[in-house]
N, CA, C and O atoms as CSV, one atom per row, in Angstrom:
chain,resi,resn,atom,element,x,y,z
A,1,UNK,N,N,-20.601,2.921,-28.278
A,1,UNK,CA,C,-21.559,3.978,-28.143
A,1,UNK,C,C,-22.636,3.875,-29.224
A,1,UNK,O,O,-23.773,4.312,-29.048
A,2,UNK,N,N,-22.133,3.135,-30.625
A,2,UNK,CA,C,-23.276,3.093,-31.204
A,2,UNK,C,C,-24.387,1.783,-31.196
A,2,UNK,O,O,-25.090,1.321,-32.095
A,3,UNK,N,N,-24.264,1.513,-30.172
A,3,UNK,CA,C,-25.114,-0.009,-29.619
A,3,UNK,C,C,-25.408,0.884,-28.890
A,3,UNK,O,O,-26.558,0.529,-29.150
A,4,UNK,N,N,-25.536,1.759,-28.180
A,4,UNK,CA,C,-26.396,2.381,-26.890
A,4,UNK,C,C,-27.029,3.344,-27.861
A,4,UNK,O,O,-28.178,3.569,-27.480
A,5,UNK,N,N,-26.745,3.985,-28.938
A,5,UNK,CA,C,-27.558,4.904,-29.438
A,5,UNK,C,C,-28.536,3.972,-30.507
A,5,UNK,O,O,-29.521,4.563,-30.950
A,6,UNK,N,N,-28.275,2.243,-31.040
A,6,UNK,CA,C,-29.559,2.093,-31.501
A,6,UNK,C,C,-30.673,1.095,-30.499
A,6,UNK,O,O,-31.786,0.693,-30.835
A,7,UNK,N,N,-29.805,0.817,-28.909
A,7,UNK,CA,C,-30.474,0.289,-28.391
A,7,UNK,C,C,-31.309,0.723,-27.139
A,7,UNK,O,O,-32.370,0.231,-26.754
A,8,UNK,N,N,-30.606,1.738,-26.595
A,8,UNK,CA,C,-30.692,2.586,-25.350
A,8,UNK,C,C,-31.283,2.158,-24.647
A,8,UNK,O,O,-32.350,2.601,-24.221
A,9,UNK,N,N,-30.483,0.723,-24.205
A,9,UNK,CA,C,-30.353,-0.347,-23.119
A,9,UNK,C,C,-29.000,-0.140,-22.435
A,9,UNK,O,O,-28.031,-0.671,-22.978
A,10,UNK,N,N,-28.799,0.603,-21.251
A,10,UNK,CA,C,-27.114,0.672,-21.144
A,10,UNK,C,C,-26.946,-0.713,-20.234
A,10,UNK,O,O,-25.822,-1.198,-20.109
A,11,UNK,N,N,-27.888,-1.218,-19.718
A,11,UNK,CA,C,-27.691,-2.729,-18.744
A,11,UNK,C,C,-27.298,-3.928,-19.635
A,11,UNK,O,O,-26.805,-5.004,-19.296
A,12,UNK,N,N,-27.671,-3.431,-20.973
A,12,UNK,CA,C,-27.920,-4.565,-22.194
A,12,UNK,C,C,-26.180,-4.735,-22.736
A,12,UNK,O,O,-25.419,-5.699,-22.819
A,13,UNK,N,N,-26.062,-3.380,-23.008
A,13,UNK,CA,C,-25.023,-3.564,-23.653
A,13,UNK,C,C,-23.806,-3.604,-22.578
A,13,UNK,O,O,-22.747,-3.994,-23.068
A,14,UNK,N,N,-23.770,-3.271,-21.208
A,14,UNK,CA,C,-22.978,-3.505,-20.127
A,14,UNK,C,C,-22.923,-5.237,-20.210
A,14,UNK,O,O,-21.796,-5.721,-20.313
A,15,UNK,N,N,-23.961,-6.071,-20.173
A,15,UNK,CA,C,-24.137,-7.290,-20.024
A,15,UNK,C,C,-23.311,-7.902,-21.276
A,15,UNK,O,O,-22.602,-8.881,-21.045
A,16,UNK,N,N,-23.362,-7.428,-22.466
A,16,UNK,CA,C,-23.215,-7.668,-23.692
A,16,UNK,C,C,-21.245,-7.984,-23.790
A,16,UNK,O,O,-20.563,-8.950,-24.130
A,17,UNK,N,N,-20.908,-6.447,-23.237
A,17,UNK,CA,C,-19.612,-6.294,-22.598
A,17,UNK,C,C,-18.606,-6.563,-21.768
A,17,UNK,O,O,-17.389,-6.415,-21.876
A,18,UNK,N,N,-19.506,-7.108,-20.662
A,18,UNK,CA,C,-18.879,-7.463,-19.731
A,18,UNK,C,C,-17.853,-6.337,-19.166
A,18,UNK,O,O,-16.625,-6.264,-19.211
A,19,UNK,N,N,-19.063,-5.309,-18.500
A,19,UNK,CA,C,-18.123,-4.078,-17.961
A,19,UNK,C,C,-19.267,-3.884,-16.856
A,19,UNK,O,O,-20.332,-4.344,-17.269
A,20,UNK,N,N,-19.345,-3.397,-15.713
A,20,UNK,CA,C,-19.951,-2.568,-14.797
A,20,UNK,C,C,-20.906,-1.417,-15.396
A,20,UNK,O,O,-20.571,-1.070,-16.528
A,21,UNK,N,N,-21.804,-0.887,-14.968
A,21,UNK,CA,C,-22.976,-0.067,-15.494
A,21,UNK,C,C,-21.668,1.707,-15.158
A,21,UNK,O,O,-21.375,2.808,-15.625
A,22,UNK,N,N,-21.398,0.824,-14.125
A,22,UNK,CA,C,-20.391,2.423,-13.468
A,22,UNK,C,C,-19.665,2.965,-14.816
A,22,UNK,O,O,-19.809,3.983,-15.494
A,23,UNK,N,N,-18.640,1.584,-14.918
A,23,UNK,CA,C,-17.560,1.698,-15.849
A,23,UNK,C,C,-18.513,2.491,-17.345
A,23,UNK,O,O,-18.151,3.552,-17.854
A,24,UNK,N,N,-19.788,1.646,-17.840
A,24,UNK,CA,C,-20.401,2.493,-18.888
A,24,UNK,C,C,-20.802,3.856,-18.878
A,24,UNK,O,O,-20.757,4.645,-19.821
A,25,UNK,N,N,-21.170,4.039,-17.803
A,25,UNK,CA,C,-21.779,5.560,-17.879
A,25,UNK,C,C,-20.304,6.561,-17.308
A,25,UNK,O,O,-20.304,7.761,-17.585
A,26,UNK,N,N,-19.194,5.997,-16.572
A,26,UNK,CA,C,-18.437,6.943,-16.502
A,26,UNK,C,C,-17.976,7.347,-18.770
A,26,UNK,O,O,-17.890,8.390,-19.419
A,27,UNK,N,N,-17.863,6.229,-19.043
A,27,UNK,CA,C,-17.090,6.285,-20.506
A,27,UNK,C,C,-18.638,7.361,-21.258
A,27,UNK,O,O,-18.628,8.562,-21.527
A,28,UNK,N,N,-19.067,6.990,-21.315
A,28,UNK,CA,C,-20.378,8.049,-21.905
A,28,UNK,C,C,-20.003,9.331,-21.977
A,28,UNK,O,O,-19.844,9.912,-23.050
A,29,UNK,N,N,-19.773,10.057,-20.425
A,29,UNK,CA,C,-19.510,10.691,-19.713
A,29,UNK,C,C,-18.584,11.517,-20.701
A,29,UNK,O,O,-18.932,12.402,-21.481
A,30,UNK,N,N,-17.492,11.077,-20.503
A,30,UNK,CA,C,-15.998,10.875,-21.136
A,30,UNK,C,C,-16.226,10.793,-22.672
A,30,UNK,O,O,-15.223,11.433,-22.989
A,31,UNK,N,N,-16.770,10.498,-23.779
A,31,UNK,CA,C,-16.672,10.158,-24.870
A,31,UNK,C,C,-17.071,11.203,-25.625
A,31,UNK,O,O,-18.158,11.767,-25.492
A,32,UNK,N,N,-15.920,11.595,-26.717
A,32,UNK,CA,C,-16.389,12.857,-27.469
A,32,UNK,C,C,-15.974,11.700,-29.072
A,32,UNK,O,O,-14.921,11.204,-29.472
A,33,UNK,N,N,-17.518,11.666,-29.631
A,33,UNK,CA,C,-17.257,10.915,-30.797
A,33,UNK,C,C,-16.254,11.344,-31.851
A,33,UNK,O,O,-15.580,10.453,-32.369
A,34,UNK,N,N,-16.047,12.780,-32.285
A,34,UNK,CA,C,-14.629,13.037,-33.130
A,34,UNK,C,C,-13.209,12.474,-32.340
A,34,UNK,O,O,-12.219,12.299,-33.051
A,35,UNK,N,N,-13.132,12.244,-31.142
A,35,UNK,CA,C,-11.776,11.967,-30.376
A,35,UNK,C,C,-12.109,10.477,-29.726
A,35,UNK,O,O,-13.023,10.130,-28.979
A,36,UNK,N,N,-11.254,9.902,-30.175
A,36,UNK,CA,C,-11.218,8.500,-29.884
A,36,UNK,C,C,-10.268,8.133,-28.661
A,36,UNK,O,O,-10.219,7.074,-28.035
A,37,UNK,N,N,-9.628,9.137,-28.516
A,37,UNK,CA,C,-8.668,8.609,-27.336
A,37,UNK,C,C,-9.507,9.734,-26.126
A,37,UNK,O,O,-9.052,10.417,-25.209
A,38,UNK,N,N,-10.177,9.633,-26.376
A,38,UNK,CA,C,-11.503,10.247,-25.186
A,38,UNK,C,C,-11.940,9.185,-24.306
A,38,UNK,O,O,-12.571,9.610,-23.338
A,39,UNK,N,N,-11.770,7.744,-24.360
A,39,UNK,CA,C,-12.133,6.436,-24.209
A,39,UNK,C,C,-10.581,5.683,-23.280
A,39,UNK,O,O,-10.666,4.876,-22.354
A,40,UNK,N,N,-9.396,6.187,-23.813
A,40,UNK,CA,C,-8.530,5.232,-22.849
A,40,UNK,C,C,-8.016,6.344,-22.215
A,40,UNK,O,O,-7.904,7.522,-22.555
A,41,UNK,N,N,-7.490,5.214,-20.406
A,41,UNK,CA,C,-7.501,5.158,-19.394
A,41,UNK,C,C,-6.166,6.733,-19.070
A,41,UNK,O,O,-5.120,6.756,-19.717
A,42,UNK,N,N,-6.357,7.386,-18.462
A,42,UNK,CA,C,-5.224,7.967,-18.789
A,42,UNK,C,C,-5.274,8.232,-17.171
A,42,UNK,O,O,-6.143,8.619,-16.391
A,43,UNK,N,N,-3.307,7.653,-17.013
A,43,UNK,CA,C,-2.863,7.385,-15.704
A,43,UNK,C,C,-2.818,8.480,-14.374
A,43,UNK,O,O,-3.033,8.467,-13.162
A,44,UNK,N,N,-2.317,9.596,-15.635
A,44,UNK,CA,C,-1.622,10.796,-14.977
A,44,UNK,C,C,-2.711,11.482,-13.861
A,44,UNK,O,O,-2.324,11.976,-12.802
A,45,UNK,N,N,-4.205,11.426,-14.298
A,45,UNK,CA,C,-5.721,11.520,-13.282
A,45,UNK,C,C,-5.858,11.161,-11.922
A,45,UNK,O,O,-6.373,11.653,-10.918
A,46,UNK,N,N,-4.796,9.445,-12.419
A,46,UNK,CA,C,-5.019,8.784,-11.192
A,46,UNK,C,C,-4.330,9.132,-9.999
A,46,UNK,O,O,-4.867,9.015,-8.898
A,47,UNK,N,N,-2.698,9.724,-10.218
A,47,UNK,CA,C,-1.867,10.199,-9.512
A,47,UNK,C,C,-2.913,10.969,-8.503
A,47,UNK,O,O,-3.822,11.699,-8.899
A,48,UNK,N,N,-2.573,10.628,-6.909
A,48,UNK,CA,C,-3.169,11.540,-6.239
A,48,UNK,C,C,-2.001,13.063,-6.115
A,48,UNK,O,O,-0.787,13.205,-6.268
A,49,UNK,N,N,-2.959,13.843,-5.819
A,49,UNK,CA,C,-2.512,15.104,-5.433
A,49,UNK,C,C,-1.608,15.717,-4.820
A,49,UNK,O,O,-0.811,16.551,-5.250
A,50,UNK,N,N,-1.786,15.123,-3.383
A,50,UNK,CA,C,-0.658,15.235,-2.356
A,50,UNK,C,C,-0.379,13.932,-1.783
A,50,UNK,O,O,-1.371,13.226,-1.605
A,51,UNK,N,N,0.601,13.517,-1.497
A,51,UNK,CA,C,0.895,12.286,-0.619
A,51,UNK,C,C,2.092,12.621,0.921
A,51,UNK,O,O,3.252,12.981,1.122
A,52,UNK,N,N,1.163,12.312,1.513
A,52,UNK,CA,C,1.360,12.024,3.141
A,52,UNK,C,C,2.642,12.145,3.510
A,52,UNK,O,O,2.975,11.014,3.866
A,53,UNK,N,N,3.525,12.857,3.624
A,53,UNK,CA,C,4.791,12.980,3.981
A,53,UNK,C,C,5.201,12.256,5.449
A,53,UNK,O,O,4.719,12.456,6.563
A,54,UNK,N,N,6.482,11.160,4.943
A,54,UNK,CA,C,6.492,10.166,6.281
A,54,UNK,C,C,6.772,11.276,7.649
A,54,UNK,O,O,7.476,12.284,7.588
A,55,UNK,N,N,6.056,10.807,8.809
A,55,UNK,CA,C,6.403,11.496,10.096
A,55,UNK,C,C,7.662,11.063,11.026
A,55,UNK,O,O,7.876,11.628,12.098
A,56,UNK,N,N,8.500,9.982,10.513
A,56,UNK,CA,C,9.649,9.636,11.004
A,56,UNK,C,C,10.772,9.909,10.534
A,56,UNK,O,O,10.987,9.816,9.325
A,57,UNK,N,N,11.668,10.287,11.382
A,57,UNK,CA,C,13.177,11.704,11.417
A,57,UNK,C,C,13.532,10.648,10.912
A,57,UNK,O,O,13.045,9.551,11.185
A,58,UNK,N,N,14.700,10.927,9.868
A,58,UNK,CA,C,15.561,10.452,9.712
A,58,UNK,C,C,16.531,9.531,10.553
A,58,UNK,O,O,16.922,8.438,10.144
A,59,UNK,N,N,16.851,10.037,11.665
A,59,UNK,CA,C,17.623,9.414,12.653
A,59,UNK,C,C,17.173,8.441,13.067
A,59,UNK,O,O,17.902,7.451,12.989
A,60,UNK,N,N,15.631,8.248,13.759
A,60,UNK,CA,C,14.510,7.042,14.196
A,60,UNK,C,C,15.486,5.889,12.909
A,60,UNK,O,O,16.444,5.137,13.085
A,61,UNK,N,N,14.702,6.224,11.701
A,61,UNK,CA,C,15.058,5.318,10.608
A,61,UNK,C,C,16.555,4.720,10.467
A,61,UNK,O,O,16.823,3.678,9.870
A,62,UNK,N,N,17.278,5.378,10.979
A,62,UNK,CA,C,18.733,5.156,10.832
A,62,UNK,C,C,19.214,4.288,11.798
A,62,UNK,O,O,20.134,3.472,11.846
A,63,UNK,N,N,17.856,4.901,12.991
A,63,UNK,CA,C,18.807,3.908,14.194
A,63,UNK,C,C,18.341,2.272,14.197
A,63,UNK,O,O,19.114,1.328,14.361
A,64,UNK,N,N,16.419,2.156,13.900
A,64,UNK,CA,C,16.210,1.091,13.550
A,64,UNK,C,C,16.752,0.103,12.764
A,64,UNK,O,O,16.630,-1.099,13.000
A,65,UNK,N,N,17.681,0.845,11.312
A,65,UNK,CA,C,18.219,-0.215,10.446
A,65,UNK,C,C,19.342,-0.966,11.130
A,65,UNK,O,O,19.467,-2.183,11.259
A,66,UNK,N,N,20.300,0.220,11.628
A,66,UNK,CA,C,21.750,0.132,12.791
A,66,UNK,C,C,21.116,-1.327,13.506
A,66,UNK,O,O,21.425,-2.359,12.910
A,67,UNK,N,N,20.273,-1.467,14.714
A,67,UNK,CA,C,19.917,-2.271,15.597
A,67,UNK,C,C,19.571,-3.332,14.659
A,67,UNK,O,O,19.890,-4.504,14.861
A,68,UNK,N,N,19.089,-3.038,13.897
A,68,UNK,CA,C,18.507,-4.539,13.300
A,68,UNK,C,C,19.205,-5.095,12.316
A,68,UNK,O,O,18.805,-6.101,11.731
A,69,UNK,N,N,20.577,-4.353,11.974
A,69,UNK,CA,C,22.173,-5.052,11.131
A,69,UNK,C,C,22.905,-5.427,12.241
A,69,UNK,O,O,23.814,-6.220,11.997
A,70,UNK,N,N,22.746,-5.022,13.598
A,70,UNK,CA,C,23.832,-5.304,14.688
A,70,UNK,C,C,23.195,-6.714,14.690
A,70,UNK,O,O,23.850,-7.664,14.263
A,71,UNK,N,N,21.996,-6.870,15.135
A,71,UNK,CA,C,21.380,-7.786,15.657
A,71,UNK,C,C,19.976,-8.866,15.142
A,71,UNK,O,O,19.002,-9.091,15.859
A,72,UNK,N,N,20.148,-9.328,13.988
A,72,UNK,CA,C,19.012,-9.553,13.175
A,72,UNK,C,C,18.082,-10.476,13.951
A,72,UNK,O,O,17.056,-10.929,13.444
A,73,UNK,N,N,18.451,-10.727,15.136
A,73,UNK,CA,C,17.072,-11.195,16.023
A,73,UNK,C,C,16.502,-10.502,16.423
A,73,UNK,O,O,15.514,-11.054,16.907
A,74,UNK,N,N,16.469,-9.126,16.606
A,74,UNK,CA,C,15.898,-8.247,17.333
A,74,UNK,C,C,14.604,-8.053,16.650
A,74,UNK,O,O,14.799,-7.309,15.689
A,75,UNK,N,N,13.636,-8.328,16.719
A,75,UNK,CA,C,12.025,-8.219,16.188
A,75,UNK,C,C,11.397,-6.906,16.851
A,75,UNK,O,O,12.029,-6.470,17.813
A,76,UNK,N,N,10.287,-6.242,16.488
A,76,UNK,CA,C,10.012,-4.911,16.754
A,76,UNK,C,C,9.791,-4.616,18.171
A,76,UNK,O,O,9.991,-3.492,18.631
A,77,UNK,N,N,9.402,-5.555,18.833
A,77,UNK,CA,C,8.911,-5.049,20.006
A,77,UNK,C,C,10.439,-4.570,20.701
A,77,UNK,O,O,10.688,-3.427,21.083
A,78,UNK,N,N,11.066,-5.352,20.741
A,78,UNK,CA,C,12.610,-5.110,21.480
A,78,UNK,C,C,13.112,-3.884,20.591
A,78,UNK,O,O,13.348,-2.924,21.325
A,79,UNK,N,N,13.248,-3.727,19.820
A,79,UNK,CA,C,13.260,-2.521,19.012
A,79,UNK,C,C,13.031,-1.383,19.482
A,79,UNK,O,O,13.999,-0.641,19.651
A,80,UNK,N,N,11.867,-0.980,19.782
A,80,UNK,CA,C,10.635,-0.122,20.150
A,80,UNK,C,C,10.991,-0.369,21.455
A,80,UNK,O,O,10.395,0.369,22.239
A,81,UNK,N,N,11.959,-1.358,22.100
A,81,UNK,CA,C,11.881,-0.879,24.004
A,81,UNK,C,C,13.370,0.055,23.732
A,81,UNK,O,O,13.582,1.245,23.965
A,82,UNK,N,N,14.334,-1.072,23.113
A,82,UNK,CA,C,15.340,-0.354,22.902
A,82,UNK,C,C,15.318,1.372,22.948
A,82,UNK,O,O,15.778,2.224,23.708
A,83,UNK,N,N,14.419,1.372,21.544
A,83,UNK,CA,C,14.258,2.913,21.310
A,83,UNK,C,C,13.364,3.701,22.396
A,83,UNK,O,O,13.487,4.924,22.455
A,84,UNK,N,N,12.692,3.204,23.042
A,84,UNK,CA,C,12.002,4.005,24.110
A,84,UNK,C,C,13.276,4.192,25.072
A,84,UNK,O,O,13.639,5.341,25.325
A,85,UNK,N,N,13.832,3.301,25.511
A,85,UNK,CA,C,15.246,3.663,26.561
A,85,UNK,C,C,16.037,4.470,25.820
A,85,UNK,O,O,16.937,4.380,26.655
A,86,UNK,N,N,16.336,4.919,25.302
A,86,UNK,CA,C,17.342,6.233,24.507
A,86,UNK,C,C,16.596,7.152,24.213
A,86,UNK,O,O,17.213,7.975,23.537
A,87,UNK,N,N,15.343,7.492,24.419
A,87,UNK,CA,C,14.564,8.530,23.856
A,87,UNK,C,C,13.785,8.607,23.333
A,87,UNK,O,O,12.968,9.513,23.501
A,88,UNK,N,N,13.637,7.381,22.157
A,88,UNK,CA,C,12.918,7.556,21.386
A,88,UNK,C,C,11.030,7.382,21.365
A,88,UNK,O,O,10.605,6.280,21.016
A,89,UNK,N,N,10.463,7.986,21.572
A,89,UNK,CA,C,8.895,7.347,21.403
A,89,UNK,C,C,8.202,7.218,20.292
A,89,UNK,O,O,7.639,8.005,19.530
A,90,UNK,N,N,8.399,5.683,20.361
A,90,UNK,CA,C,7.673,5.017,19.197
A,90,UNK,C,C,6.957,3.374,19.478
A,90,UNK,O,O,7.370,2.466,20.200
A,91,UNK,N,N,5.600,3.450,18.492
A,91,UNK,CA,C,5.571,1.971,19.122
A,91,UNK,C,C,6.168,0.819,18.280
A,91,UNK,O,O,7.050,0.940,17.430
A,92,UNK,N,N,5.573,-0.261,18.637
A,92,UNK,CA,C,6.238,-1.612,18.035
A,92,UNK,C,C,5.475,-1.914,16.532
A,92,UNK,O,O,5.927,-2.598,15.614
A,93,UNK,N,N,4.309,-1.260,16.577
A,93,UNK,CA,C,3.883,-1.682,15.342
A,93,UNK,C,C,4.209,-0.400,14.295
A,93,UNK,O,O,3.492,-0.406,13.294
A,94,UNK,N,N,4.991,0.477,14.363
A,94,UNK,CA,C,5.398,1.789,13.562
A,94,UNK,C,C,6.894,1.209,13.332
A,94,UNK,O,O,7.389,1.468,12.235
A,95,UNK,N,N,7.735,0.386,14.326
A,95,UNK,CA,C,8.486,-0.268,14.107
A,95,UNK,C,C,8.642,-1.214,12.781
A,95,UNK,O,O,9.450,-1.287,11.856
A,96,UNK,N,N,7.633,-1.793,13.111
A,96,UNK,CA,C,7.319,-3.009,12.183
A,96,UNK,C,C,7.083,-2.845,10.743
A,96,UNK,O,O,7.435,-3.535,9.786
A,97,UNK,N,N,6.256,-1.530,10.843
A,97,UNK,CA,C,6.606,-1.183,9.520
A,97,UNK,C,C,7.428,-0.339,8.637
A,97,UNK,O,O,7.496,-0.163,7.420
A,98,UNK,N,N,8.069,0.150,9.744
A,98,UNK,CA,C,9.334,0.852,8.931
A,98,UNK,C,C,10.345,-0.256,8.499
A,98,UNK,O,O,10.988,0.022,7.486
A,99,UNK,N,N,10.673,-1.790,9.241
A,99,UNK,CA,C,11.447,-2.616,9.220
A,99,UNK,C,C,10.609,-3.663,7.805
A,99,UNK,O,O,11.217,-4.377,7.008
A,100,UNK,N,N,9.105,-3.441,7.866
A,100,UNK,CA,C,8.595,-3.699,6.365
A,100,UNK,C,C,8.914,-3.026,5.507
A,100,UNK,O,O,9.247,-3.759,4.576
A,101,UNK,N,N,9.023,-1.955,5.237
A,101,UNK,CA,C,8.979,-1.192,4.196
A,101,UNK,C,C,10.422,-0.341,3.946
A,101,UNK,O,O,10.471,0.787,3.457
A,102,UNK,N,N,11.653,-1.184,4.419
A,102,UNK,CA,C,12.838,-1.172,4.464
A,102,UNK,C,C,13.552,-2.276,3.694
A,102,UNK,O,O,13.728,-3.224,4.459
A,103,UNK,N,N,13.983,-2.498,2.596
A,103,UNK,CA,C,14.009,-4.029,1.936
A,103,UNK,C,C,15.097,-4.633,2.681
A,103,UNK,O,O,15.826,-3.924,3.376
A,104,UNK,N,N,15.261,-5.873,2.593
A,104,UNK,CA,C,16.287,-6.478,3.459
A,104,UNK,C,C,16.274,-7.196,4.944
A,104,UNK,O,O,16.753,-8.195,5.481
A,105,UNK,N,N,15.284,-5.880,5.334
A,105,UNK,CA,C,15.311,-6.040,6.770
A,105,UNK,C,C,13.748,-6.666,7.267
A,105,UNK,O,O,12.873,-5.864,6.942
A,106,UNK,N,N,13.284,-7.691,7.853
A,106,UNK,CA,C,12.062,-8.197,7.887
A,106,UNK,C,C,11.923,-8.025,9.296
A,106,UNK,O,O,12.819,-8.521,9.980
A,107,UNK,N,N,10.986,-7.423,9.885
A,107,UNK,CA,C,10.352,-7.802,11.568
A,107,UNK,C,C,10.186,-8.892,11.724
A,107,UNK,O,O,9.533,-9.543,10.909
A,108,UNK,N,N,10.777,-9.491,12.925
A,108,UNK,CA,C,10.763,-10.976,13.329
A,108,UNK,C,C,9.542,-10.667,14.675
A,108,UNK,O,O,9.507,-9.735,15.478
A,109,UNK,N,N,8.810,-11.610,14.549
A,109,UNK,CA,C,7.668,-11.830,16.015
A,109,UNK,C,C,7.936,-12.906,17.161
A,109,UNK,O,O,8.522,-13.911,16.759
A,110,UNK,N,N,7.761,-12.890,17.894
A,110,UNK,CA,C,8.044,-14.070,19.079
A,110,UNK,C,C,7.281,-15.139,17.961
A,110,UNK,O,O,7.924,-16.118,17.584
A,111,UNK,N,N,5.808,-14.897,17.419
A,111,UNK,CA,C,5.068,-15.894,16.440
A,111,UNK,C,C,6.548,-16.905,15.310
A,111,UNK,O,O,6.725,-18.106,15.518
A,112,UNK,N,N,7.028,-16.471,14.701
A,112,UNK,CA,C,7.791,-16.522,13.610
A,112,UNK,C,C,9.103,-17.274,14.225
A,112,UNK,O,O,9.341,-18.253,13.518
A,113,UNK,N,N,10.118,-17.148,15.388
A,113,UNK,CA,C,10.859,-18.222,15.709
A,113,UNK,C,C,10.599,-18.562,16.942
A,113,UNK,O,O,10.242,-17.766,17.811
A,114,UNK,N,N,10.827,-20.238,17.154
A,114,UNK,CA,C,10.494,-20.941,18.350
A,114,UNK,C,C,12.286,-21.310,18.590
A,114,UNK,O,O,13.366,-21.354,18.001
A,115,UNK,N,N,11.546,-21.541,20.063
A,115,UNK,CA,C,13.008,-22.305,20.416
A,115,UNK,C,C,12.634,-23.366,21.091
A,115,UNK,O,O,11.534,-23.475,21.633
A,116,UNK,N,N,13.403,-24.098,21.099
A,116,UNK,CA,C,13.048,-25.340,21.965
A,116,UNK,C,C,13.682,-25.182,23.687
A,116,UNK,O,O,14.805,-24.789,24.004
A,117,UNK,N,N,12.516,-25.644,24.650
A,117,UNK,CA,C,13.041,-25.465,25.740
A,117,UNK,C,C,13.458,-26.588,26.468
A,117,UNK,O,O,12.930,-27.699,26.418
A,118,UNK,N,N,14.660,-26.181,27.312
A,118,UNK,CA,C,14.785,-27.746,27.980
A,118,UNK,C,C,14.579,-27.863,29.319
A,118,UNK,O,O,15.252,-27.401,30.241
A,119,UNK,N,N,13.172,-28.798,29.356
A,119,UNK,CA,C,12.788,-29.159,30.176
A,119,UNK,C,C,13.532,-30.083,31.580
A,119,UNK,O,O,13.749,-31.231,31.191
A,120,UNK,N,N,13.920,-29.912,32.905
A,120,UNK,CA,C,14.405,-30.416,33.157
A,120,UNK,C,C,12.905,-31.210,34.261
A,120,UNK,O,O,13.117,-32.187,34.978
C-alpha cells in the first residue's frame, strides 16, 4: 500500500506484483493500515451460506449401492431401468452420479467395457 500511496499507479504496482487489478483494489478495499491481518485471506467468508440439500431418499441411495454390490456390471442405465420397474423415477445420469459420488462404486458405460463378439 505504500507503493500505491507514493506512486498512484495501481496497474504499475499490480504489474510489479504479479496480482490482478481485481485482486488489488479488492485488498485496498480491505486494508486498515493499524491491522495487518486486514490483508489475509480469511476462509470462513468463503463458506457459502446455504448448501443445496440432496433431493434423493435415502432408500433410492440404498437401493442403487444394493444393485451395484449384487452386480458390479450393472452401469447406470440398467440401473435407472431396474429402478424405473420397481417404482422408482429416476434417470441414468442422476444414477451416475450418485454411483460417482459414492466411493467404491464407479458407473460403468457400454463406452468403458467391450466384449468381443463371435462372429459366425
Amino acid at each position: 500500500m505504500e507503493r500505491f500511496r507514493k506512486y498512484r499507479n495501481a496497474r504499475l504496482i499490480c504489474r510489479h506484483f504479479g496480482i490482478s487489478p481485481d485482486t488489488f483494489y479488492l485488498w485496498r478495499k480491505r486494508f486498515i493500515p493499524s491491522e495487518l491481518k486486514t490483508l489475509e485471506d480469511n476462509f470462513k467468508t468463503r463458506k457459502p451460506h446455504r448448501v443445496r440439500a440432496s433431493k434423493h431418499k435415502t432408500a433410492q441411495l440404498e437401493t442403487i449401492k444394493k444393485l451395484k454390490n449384487m452386480d458390479s456390471r450393472l452401469g447406470k442405465t440398467r440401473i435407472a431401468k431396474i429402478l424405473g420397474e420397481t417404482g422408482y423415477k429416476i434417470s441414468s445420469s442422476t444414477v451416475g452420479r450418485i454411483l460417482k459420488s459414492s466411493k467404491g462404486l464407479t458407473p460403468l458405460s457400454g463406452v468403458d467395457i467391450r466384449v468381443k463378439r463371435n462372429v459366425n
